[in-house]
Every structure is written in structure tokens, then in C-alpha cells.
C-alpha positions as CSV (number, residue, x, y, z in Angstrom):
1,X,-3.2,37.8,-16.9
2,X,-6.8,38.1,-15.0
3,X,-8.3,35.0,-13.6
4,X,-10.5,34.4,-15.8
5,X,-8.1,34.4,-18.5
6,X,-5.9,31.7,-16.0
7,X,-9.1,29.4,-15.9
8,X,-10.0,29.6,-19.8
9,X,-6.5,28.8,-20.4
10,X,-6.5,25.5,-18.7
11,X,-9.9,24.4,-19.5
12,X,-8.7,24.7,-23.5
13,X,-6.3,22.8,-22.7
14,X,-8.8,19.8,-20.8
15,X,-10.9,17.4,-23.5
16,X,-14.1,17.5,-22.1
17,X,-17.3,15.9,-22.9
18,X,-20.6,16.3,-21.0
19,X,-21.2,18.5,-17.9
20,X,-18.2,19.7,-16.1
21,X,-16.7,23.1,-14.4
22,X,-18.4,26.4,-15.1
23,X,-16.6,29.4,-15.3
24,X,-18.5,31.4,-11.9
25,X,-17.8,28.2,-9.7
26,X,-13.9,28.5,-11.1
27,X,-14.0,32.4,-10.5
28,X,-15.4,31.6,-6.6
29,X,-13.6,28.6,-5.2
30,X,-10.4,29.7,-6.9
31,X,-10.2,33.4,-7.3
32,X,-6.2,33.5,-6.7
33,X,-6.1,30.4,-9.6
34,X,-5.4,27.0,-9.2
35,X,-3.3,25.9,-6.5
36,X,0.4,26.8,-6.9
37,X,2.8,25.4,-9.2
38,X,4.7,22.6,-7.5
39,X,8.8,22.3,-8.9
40,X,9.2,18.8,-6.8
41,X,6.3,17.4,-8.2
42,X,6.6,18.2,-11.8
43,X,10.5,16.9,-11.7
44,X,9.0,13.4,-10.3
45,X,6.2,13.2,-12.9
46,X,9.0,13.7,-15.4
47,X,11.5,10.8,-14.6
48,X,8.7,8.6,-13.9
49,X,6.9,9.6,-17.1
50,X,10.1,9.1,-18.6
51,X,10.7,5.6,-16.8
52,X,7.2,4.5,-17.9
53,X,6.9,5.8,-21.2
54,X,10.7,4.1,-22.3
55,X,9.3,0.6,-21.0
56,X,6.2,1.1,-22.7
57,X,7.6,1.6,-25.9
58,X,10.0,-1.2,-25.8
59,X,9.7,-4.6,-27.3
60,X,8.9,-5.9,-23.7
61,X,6.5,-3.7,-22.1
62,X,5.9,-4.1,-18.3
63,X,2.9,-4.3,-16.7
64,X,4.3,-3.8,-13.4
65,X,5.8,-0.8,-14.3
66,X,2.4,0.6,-15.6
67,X,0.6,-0.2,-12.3
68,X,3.5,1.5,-10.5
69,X,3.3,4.6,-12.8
70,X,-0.4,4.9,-11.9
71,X,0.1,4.1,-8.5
72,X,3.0,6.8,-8.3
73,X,0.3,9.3,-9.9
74,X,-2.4,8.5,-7.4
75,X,0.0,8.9,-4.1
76,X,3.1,12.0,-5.8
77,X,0.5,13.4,-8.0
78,X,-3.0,13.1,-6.2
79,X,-1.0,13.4,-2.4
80,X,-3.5,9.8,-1.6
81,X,-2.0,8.0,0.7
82,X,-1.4,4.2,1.0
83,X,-4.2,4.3,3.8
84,X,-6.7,5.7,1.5
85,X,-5.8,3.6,-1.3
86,X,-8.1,0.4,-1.7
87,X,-7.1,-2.7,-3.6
88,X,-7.9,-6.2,-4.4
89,X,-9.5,-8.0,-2.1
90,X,-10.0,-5.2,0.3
91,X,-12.4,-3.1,-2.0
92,X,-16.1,-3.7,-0.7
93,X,-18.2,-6.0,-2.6
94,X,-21.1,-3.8,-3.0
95,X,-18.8,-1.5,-5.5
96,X,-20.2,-3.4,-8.3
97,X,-22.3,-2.7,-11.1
98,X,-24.2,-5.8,-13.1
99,X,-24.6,-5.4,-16.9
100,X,-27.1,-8.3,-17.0
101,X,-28.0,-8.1,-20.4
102,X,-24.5,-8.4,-21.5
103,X,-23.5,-11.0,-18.5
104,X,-20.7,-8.4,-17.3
105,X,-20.2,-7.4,-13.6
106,X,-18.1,-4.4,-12.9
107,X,-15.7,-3.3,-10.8
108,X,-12.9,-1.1,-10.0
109,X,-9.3,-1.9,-9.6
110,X,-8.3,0.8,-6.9
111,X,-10.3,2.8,-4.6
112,X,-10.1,5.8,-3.1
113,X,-11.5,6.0,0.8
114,X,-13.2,8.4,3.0
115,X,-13.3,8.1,6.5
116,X,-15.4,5.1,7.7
117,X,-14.1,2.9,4.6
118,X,-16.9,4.5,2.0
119,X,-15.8,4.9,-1.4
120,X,-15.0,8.2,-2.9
121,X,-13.3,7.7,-5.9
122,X,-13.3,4.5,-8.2
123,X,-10.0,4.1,-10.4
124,X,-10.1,1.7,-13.1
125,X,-6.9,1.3,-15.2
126,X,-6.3,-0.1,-18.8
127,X,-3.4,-0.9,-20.6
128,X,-1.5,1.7,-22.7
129,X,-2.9,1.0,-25.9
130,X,-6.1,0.7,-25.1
131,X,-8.3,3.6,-26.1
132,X,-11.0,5.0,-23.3
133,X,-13.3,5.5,-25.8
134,X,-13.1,2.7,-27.9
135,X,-14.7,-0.7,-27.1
136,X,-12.7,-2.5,-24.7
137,X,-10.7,-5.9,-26.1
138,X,-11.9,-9.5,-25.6
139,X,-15.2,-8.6,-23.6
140,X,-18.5,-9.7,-24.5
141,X,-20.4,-5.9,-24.3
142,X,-18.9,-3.8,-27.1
143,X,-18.4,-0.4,-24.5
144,X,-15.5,1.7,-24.2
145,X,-14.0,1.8,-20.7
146,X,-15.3,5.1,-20.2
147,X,-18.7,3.9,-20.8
148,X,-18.2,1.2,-18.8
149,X,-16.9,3.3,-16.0
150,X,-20.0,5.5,-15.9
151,X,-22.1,2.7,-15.8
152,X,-20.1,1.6,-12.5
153,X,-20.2,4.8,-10.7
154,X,-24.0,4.7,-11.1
155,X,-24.2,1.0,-10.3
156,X,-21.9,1.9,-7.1
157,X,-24.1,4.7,-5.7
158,X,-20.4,6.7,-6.1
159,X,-20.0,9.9,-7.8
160,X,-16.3,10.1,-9.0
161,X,-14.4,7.7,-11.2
162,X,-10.5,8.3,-12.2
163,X,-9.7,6.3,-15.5
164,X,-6.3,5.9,-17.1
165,X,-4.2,4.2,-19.7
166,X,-1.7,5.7,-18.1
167,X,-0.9,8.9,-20.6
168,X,-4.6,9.8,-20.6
169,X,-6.0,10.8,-17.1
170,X,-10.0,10.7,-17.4
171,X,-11.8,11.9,-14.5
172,X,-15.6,10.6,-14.9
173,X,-18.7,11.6,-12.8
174,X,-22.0,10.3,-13.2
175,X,-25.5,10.0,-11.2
176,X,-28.3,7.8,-12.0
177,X,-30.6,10.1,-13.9
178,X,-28.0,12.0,-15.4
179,X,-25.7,12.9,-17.9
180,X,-22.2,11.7,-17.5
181,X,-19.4,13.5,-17.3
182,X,-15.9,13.2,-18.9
183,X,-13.0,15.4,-18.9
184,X,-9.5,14.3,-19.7
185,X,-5.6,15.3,-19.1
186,X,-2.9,14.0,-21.6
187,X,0.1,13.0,-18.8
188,X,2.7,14.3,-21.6
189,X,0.8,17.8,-21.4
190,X,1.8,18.0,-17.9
191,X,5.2,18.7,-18.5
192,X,4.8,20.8,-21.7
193,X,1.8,22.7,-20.5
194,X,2.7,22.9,-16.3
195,X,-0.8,24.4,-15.6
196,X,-2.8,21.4,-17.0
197,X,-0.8,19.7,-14.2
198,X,-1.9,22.4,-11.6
199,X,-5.4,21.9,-12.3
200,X,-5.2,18.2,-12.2
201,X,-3.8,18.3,-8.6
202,X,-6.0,21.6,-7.9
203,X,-9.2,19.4,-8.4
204,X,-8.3,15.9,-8.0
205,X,-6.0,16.0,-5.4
206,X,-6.4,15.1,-1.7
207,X,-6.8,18.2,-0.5
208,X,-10.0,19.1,-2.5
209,X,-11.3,16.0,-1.5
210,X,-10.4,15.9,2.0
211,X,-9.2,19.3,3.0
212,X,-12.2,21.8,2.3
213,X,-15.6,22.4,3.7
214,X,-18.3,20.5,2.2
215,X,-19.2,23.4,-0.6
216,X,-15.9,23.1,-1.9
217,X,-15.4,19.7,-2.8
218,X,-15.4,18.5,-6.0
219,X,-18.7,16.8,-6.2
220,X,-20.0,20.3,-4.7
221,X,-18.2,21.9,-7.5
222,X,-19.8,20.1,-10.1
223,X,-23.5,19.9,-8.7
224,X,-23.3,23.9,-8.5
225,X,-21.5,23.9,-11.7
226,X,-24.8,22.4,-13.4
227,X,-27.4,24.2,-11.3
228,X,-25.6,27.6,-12.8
């Protein structure tokens, strides 16, 4: 199979809406493929899939086991580790976005860090049944949670948001100015299409956002991407 062939296959298989990857800046930063398939990863994803998707389909779902199935995503998956990973009360106040008209403030529920405790990635995570793109329950401003994400990334001054309900992965990027971004991976996919997996962990994972020279980085990736 040529490359280009490797990269079309996984992008059919990736919902997108809005700007995202093109096929050049594919062809340039990975002209090998995506990063290898990993056997230890894919056999954790399933039994915690597994775990997580049995709960969540019983008559008492957890929400602790939800937040650990994200949280298991985010540090097996991603490779983010617990000293990257922003919660609670220490996220920074200034990751906030105010929907004035609607009385709403925004905010994330995890973070991810880069050096000198700036935010790189925003993570906001719903429960199962909620839908990202319908409006979200019991709120005031009719807006799906990936609108509302967008609208926090801009607010933020960050570029990157990671959204879940825990099966869908939605990976969000938005400026002020521009249009917004969404492109999204089905966790049951993973283990029935293995290279959906490899592209989420090729372009979401630690070491594109840690481990290669500025040009290379995901938010490089998608700037050149729409310059192209």
C-alpha cells in the first residue's frame, strides 16, 4: 500500500468537520505512516473499553469508572503523564470563557500542561449519553458541548481542546477569527479498525506535542494544513 493510500485510509475512517489535516502535510511529517502499531496498548484499551463499556450499560452506571476510563485514555493512550495533567482546583483561573449573553462561564475539567504551567490542551468530558453535538442537558444556552468547547478554546487564548463522552474522542481546534475545527474517533473503532488508533496516538499523543521541533507539532500541522 503507498502512503498516500495509508493516510486516505485513516482519514475515511475520522468524522471530520471544518478545517483539519491535508494530505501534503500528512505525506511530509509522516512519510513512513503513522507511528507504529503498539500490541500493549491496543490490549489495554480493550479490557478497559471492555470494563467501561459493561458498567455503562448496566442498570447502575458509574461515574467513577467513566472518569477513570478517560483518565486511563489520556495517560495509556495519550502517554500524558500525571505531572502534565491539570485538574480541579489547580487549573488556572484565566482558562475561562464567559458566555455573557447566556450567563454561562466556561471551563475545562482537565488540562493538559506545557512547561511553565501554560495550557496546551483543554479536555472537557460529558457523560456517555450525552451527544457532542447536541445541546447539552439542563443548561441555560442551548449549545452542544462541542460548540461550547470552541467557544472556550477561543475564550482561553488556547488552541487545542480534547472532548469525550467517553466512546467518541473529539479533538477541537479553534482561533478567534476562525473557523473551528472538529474531527472525531469512535473508541470502539480502535479495536476493530487498529490504525484509527494509530493516528489518534500519532497526533494526539505526547510525543507530537512534546517530542518534535516546533514545525511538527500539531498546532504547526494544522496552521500549514490551512495555508496549503
Amino acid at each position: 500500500m503507498s502512503i498516500a493510500r495509508h493516510h486516505a485510509e485513516w482519514l475515511s475512517l475520522v468524522e471530520v468537520s471544518g478545517p483539519f489535516l491535508s494530505m501534503p502535510v500528512l505525506l511530509r511529517v509522516f512519510p513512513q505512516g503513522l507511528d507504529a502499531h503498539d500490541a500493549e496498548v491496543s490490549r489495554g484499551v480493550r479490557r478497559a473499553l471492555e470494563e467501561w463499556q459493561d458498567n455503562q450499560q448496566g442498570l447502575r452506571p458509574d461515574p467513577a469508572i467513566h472518569t477513570a476510563w478517560v483518565r486511563f485514555v489520556l495517560r495509556e493512550v495519550l502517554g500524558f503523564p500525571d505531572e502534565l495533567l491539570a485538574s480541579g482546583p489547580a487549573i488556572p483561573e484565566s482558562l475561562r470563557a464567559t458566555v455573557a449573553e447566556h450567563g454561562e462561564i466556561l471551563r475545562p475539567d482537565l488540562v493538559i500542561l506545557r512547561s511553565g504551567q501554560s495550557a496546551r490542551l483543554l479536555v472537557q468530558v460529558v457523560p456517555p449519553a450525552q451527544d457532542l453535538d447536541k445541546p447539552l442537558r439542563d443548561h441555560r444556552w442551548k449549545a452542544s458541548p462541542a460548540t461550547r468547547m470552541a467557544e472556550l478554546l477561543r475564550g482561553a487564548g488556547v488552541r487545542l481542546g480534547l472532548l469525550t463522552n467517553g466512546e467518541r474522542w473529539m479533538l477541537v481546534h479553534a482561533q478567534p477569527g476562525e473557523t473551528a475545527g472538529f474531527s472525531s474517533w469512535y473508541a470502539s473503532l480502535w479495536l476493530d479498525e487498529p490504525v484509527t488508533l494509530r493516528a489518534f496516538r500519532s497526533l494526539l499523543g505526547v510525543a507530537r506535542l512534546y517530542g518534535v521541533a516546533d514545525p511538527d507539532t500539531l498546532e504547526a500541522l494544522l496552521t500549514e494544513s490551512a495555508g496549503g
